[in-house]
C-alpha positions in Angstrom: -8.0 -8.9 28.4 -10.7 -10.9 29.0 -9.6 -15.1 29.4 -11.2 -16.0 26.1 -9.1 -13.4 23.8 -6.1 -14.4 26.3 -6.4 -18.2 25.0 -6.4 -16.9 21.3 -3.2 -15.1 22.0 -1.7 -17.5 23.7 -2.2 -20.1 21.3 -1.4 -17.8 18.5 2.2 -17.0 20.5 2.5 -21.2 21.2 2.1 -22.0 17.5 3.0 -19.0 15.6 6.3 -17.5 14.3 6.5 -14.6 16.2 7.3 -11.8 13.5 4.5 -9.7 14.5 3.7 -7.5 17.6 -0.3 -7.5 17.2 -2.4 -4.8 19.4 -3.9 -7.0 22.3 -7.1 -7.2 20.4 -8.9 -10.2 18.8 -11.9 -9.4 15.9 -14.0 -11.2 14.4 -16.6 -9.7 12.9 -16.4 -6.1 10.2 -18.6 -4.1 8.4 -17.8 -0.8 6.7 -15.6 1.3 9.0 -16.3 -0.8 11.8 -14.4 -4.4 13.1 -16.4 -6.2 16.5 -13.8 -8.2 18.9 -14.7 -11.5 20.2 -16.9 -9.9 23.0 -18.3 -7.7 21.2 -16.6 -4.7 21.6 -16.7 -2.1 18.1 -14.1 -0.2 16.8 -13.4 2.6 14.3 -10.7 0.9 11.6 -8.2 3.1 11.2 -5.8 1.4 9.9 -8.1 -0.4 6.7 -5.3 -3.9 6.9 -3.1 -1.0 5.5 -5.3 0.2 2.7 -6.6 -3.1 1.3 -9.7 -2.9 2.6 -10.5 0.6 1.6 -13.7 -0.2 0.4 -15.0 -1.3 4.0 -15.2 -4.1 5.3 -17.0 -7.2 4.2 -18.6 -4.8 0.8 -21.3 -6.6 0.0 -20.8 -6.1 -3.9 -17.9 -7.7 -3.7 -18.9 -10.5 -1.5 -21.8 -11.3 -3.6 -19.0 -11.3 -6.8 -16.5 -13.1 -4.6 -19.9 -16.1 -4.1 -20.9 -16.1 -7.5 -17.9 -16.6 -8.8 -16.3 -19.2 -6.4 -19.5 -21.6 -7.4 -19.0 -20.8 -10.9 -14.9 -21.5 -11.1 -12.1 -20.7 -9.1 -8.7 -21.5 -10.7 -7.4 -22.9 -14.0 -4.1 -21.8 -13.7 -2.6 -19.8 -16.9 -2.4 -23.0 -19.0 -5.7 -21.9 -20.5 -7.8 -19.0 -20.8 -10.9 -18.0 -18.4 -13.6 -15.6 -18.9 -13.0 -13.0 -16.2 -9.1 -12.7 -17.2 -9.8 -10.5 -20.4 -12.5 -8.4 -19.0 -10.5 -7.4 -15.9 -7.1 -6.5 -17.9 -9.7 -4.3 -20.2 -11.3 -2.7 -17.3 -8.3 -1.8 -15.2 -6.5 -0.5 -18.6 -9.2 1.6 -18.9 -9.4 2.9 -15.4 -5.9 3.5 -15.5 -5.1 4.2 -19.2 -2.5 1.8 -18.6 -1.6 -0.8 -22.0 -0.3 -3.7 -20.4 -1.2 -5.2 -17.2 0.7 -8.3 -15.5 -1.7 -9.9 -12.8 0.0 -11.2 -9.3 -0.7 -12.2 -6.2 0.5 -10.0 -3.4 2.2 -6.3 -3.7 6.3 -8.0 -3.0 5.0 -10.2 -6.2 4.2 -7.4 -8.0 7.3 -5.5 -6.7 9.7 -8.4 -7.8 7.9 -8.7 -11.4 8.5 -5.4 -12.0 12.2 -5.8 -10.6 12.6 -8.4 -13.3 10.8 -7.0 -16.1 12.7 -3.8 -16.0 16.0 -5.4 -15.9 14.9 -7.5 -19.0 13.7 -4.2 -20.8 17.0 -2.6 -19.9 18.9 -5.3 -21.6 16.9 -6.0 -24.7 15.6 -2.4 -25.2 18.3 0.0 -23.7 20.8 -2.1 -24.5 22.5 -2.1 -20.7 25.4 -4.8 -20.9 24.2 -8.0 -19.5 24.6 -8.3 -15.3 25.0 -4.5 -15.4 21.2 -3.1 -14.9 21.1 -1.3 -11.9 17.8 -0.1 -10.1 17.7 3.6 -7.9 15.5 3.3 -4.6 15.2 5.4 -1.6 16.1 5.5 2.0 13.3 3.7 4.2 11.3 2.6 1.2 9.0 -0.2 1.8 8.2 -2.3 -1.1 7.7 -5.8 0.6 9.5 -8.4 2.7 10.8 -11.1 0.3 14.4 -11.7 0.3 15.4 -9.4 -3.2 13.5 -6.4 -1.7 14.6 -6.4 1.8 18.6 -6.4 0.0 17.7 -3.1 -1.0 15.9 -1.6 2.2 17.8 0.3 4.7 15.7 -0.5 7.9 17.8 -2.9 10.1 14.7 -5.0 11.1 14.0 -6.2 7.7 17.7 -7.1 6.5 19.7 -8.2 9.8 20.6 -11.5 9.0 18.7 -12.4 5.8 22.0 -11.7 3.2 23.7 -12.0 1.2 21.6 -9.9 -1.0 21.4 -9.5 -4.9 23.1 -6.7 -6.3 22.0 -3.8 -8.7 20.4 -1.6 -6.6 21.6 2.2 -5.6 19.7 4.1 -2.5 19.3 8.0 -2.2 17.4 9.9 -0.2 13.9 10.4 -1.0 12.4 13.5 -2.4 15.7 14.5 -3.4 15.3 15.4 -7.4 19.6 16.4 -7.7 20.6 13.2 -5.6 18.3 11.1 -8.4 20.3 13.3 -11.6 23.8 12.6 -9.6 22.6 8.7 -8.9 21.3 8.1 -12.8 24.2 6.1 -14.9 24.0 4.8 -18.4 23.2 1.3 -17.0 20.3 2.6 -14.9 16.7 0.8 -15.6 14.5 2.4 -13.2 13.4 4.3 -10.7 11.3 2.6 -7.9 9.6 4.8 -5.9 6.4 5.4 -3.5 5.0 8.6 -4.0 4.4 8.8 -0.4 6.3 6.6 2.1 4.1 4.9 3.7 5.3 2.4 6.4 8.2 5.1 6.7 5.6 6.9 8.7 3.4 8.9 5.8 6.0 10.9 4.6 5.2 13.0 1.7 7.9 14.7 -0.9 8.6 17.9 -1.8 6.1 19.4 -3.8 6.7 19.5 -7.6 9.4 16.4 -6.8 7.9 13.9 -9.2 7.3 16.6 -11.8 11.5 16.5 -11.9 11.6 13.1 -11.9 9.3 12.3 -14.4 11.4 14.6 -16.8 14.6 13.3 -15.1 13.7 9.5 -15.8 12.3 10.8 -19.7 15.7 12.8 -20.3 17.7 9.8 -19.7 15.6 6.9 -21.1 14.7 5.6 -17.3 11.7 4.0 -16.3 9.2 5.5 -13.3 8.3 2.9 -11.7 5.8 4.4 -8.4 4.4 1.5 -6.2 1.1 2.5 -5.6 0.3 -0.5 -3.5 -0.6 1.2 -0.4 -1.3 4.8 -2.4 -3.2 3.6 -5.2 -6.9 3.3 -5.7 -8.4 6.6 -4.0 -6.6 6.4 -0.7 -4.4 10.3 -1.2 -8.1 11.4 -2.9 -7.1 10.7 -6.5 -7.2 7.3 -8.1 -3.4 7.2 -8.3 -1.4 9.2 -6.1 0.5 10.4 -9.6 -2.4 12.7 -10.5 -1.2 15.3 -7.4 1.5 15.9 -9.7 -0.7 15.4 -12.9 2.6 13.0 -14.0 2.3 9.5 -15.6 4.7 6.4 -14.6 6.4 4.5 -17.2 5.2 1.2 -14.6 2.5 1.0 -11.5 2.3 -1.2 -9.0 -1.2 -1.9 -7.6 -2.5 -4.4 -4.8 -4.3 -4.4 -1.5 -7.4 -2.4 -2.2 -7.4 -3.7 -5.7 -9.2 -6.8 -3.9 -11.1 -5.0 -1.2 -9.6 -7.2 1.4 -11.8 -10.1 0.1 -8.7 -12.1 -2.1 -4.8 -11.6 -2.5 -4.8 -9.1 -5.9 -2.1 -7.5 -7.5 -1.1 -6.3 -10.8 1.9 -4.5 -12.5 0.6 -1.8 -15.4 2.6 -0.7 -17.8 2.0 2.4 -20.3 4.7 1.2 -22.7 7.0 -2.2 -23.7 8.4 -3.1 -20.9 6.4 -5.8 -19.9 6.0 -6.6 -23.8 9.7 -8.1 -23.2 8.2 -11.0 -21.3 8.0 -14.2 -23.3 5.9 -17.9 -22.2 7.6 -19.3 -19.6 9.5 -16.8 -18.6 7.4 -15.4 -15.7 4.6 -16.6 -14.1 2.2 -17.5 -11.4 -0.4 -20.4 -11.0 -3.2 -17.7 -9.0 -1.9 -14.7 -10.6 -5.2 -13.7 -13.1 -7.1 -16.3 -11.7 -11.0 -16.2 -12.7 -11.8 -15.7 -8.8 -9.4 -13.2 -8.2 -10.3 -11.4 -11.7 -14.0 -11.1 -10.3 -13.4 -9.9 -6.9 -10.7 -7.0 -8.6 -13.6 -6.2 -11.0 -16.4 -5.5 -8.7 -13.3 -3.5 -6.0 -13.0 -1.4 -8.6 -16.2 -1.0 -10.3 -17.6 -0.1 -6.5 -14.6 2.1 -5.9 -15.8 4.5 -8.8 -19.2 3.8 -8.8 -19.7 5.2 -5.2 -17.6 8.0 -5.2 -15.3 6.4 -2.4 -12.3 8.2 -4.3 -14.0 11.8 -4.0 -15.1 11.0 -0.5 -11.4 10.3 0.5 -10.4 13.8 -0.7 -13.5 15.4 1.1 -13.1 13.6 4.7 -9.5 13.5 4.3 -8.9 16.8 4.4 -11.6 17.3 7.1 -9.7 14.4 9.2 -6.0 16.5 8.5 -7.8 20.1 9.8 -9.3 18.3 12.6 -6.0 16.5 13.8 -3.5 20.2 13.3 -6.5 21.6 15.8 -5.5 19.5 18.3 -3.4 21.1 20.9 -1.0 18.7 22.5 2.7 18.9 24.1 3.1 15.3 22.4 2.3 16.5 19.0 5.6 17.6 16.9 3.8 16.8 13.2 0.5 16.1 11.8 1.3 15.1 7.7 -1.0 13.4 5.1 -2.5 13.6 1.9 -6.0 12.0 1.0 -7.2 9.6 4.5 -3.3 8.6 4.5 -2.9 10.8 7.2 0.1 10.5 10.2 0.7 12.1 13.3 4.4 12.1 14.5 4.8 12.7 18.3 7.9 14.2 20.1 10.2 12.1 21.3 9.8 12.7 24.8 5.9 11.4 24.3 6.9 7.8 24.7 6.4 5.4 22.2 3.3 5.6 20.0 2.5 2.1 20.8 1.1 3.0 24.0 -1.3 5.9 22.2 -2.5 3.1 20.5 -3.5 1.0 23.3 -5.1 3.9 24.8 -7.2 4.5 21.6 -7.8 1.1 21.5 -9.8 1.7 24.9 -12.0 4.6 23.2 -13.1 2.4 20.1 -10.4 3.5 17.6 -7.7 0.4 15.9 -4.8 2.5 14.8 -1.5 1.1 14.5 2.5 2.0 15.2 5.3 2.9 13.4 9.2 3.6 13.7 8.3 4.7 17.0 6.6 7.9 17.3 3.9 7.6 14.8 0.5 6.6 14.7 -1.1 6.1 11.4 -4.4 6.7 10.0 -6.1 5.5 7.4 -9.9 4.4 7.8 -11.8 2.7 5.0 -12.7 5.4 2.4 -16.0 4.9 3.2 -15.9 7.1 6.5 -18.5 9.8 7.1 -18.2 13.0 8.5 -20.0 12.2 12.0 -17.5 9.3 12.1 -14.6 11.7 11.7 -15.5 14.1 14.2 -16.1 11.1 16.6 -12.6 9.8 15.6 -11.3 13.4 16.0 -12.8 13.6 19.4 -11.2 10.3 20.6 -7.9 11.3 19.6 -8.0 14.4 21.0 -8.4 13.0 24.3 -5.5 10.8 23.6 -3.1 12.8 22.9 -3.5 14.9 25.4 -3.6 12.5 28.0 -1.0 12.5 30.9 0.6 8.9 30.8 3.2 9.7 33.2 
């Protein structure tokens, strides 16, 4: 590293908690696939800030929405009504052919309103004896970092030392349809669920898994609730990751790319009362639906659909999945992905996927880590072809490399 982006770390590791383990890389600059460092070195993105920015970076119909907008009005809170508010819930409803949307800040918040909007359902709707309502996840979910999600993660790093936690919640394994039926009491509210596990390393379910557990979670008056923060929004190469199973969740859970990367944008949808159970002053957020954040969602989405980045995803997707099963390494043991969510899982004996990382780093690709012997990729769905195969090329040389 060169002594300027040594000084940025440095000072980051001086002032900074230190609850991230950054690639030794410092950007400053994007634009569509590509991200410059601070001497000017380019790199392929493929890791998209973990799908928020999958409409490239720095989309200049967002940004000119984002500008227009912040010298027009910014925030007003909720205590009175804005004109970009009403237009974005009618938009996304219609996008999604959702009836009810809630609009938050970050994914967690969106995670957490939904937390508390199916318990109240479940006691004012079901009629689930007060305290009682209890909540099904799976094993290494990831659905955020504040302090009720992590009670119900099983990864070690999030929960060590952060209890007590709340209770309410049972885990089961995921894609497991029986351990759901066996797991499903007369107090249970939901089903939270990703349809593909994302920081669990891309792991998809069996297929024809959410068909049972759509009719599972019907049959016994439970709602689906599939966080589609990281899934949602063309990134599997449908607009929700649902429509591989051609299924509909009772409650979605949208963020990240709902923004573009420009603005922190979230939103719970609903296709039926639960979030009609909310009353003033029950739940809230001063930026959640603000007029800048309503503007910046609109044009995210309206750029989404209008330039077929959703199609594009399926199309380069599957052309990224081919090329990566075609590479012939030792240090391979699994390539896995749907849409450009894609993963590839080395053997154990490869050494840590961190280090793959650093030497793609090197060749001009940003991929990132996870549980130890995955990398993950997931470039902006704005990717061509050429970019692919010069992706494809790097990592081929990768993982084939001798490290020893």
């Amino acid at each position: 590293m060169s002594a300027s982006v040594i000084d940025f770390v440095a000072t980051e590791a001086r002032f900074g908690a230190h609850n991230y383990e950054p690639i030794g890389v410092v950007l400053s600059r994007g634009e569509g696939v590509w991200v410059w460092d601070t001497e000017g070195n380019r790199y392929l993105d493929c890791l998209s800030a973990y799908s928020a920015v999958s409409q490239g970076h720095c989309h200049p119909k967002i940004l000119a929405a984002m500008v227009e907008q912040a010298h027009r009005l910014t925030l007003t809170s909720r205590a009175f009504h804005n004109d970009q508010l009403a237009p974005f819930y009618e938009e996304i409803a219609a996008l999604t052919g959702s009836h009810k949307v809630l609009p938050m800040n970050s994914g967690a918040e969106a995670v957490e309103s939904a937390i508390k909007s199916v318990r109240k359902w479940g006691y004012e709707v079901k009629g689930v004896p007060d305290g009682q309502a209890e909540i099904i996840v799976c094993a290494n979910n990831f659905h955020g970092r504040t302090l009720g999600i992590v009670g119900f993660s099983t990864d070690p790093d999030t929960r060590t030392h952060f209890g007590p936690f709340a209770p309410g919640f049972r885990i089961i394994p995921f894609g497991d349809a029986t351990a759901l039926a066996e797991a499903i009491t007369p107090n249970t509210v939901a089903f939270l669920v990703e349809p593909i596990q994302g920081e669990a390393g891309v792991i998809l379910p069996p297929a024809g898994y959410f068909a049972e557990v759509r009719e599972l979670c019907t049959t016994n008056n439970v709602m689906l609730v599939l966080d589609e923060i990281q899934t949602g929004l063309g990134r599997t190469g449908k607009l929700l990751a649902e429509q591989h199973e051609e299924i509909e969740a009772d409650v979605t859970l949208l963020g990240k790319a709902l923004s573009g990367g420009f603005y922190p944008v979230s939103a719970v949808l609903s296709n039926n009362d639960v979030l009609g159970t909310l009353r003033p002053g029950q739940h809230g957020s001063t930026f959640g639906g603000n007029p800048l954040a309503c503007a910046v969602a609109r044009a995210a989405l309206r750029v989404l659909t209008e330039e077929g980045m959703i199609e594009n995803a399926a199309r380069q997707g599957a052309r990224f999945l081919e090329g990566l099963k075609d590479i012939r390494a030792n240090t391979i043991r699994e390539v896995r992905g749907r849409g450009l969510m894609l993963a590839v899982e080395l053997h154990p004996e490869a050494g840590r996927a961190r280090r793959y990382c650093e030497a793609l780093q090197s060749k001009g690709i940003l991929a990132k880590d996870t549980h130890e012997q995955t990398i993950r990729i997931a470039p902006p769905l704005v990717i061509t072809s050429d970019q692919v195969d010069w992706a494809l090329e790097r990592l081929a040389t990768t993982l084939t490399q001798d490290f020893s």
